[in-house]
C-alpha positions, -999 to 999 in steps of 0.1 A, spaced: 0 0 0 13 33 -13 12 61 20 5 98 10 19 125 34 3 158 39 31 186 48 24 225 65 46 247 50 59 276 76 81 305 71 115 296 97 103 331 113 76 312 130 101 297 156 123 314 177 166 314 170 166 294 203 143 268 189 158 271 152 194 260 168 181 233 191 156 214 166 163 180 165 176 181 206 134 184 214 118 154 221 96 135 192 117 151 168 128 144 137 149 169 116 162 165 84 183 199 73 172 213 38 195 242 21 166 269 31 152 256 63 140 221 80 120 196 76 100 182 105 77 151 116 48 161 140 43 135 169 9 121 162 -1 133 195 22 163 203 14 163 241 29 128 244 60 124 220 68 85 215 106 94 203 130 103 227 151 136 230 177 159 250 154 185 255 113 193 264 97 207 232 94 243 237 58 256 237 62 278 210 73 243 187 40 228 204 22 248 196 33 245 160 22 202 163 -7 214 170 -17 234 149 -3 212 122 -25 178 134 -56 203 135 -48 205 98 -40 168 95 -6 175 83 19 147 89 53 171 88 64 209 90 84 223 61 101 252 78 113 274 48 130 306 47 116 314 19 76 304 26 50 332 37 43 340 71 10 323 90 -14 347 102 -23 322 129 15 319 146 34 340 160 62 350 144 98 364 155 130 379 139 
């Protein structure tokens, strides 16, 4: 059976530097580096991450998940280069 993946595209200004640096140290993640950003799996339930990692996910990441399972997306595309969501904050 063939398995189709739905993907949220974010501008990288919708996670703080701090989060940016530390991305796959959260738990539940998993990063993979791209030339203009990241790309991220979202925990299927975000509260409860199965995988294990170095560091709590931040709220502002969790809140991401979140938003991104409401929208029954499977991963994050964080791109540098993607416009900004009116419904996340957003920081330099």
């Amino acid at each position: 059976m063939t398995a189709v993946h739905t993907m949220l595209e974010l501008s990288t200004h919708h996670l703080p530097e701090h989060v940016r640096d530390n991305l796959a140290a959260y738990t539940g993640m998993q990063t993979f580096d791209l030339p203009r950003g990241w790309l991220t799996w979202v925990p299927i339930d975000p509260d409860h991450p199965t995988a294990v990692g170095e560091l709590p996910t931040p709220p502002q990441l969790l809140a991401i998940h979140h938003y991104a399972r409401k929208l029954g997306a499977n991963f994050v595309l964080f791109n540098a280069e993607a416009d900004l969501n009116d419904h996340l904050p957003t920081w330099d």
